[in-house]
C-alpha positions as CSV (number, residue, x, y, z in Angstrom):
1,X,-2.6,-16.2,7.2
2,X,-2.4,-12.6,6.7
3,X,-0.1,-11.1,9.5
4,X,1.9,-14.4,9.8
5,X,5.0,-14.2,10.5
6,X,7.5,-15.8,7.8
7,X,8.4,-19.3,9.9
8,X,4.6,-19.8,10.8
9,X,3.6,-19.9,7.2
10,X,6.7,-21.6,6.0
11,X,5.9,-24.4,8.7
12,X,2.4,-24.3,8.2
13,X,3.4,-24.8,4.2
14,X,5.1,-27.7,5.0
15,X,2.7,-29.3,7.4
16,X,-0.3,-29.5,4.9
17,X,1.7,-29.9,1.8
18,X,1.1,-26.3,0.2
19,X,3.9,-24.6,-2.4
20,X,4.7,-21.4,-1.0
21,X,3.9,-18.6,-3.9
22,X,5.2,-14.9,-2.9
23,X,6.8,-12.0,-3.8
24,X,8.7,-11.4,-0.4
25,X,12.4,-12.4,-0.7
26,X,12.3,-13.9,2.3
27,X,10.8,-17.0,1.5
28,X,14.1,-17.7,-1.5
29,X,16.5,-17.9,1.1
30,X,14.1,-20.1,3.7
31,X,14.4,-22.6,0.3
32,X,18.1,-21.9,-0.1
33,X,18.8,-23.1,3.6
34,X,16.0,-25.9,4.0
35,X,15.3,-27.0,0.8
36,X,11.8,-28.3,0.1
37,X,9.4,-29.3,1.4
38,X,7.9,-26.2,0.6
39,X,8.2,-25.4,-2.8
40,X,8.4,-22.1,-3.2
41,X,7.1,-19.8,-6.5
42,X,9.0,-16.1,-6.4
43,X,6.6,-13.2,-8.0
44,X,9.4,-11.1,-9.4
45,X,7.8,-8.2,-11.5
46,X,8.0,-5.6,-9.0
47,X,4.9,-3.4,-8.5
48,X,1.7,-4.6,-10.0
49,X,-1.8,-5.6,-9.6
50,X,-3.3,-8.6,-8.4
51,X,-4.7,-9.2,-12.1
52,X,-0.6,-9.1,-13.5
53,X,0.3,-11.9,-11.2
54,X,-3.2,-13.7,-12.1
55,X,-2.0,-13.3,-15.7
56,X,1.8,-14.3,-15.2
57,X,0.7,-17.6,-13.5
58,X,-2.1,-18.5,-15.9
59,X,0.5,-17.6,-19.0
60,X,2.9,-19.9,-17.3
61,X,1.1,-22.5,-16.1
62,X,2.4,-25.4,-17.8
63,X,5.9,-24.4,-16.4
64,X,4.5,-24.1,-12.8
65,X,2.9,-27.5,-13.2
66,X,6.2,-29.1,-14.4
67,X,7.9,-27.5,-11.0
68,X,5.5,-28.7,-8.7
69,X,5.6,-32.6,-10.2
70,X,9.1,-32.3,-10.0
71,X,11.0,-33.9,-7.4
72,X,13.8,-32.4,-7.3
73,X,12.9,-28.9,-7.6
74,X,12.6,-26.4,-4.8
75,X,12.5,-23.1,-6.0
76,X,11.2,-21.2,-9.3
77,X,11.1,-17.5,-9.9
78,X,8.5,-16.0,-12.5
79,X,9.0,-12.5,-14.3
């Protein structure tokens, strides 16, 4: 969805059940004001390479998986 604006892939997201996980700023306050459905995952180290955020999600895995399963949750930032 490359080119999409913010809304499309928020909606589209929420229509096929997908967390959200981004580094644009955007997408926090979308959770702020709607809540989830989407969940969204924040990327917050600044600039870096494709293999960083590879590594950052694989070294937190356990925490993303307890996010996702929860109910509750809407939102979690990773740094």
């Amino acid at each position: 969805m490359a080119g999409s604006s913010d809304r499309l892939i928020w909606q589209h997201a929420l229509d096929h059940g997908l967390v959200i996980v981004t580094k644009d700023e955007d997408f926090h306050r979308f959770s702020v004001l709607y809540g989830a459905p989407p969940k969204v995952i924040w990327i917050r180290i600044g600039n870096c390479s494709t293999a960083d955020i590879a590594r950052l999600l694989t070294e937190r895995r356990e925490a993303i998986d307890r996010f996702v399963e929860d109910e509750e949750a809407a939102f979690l930032a990773l740094a």
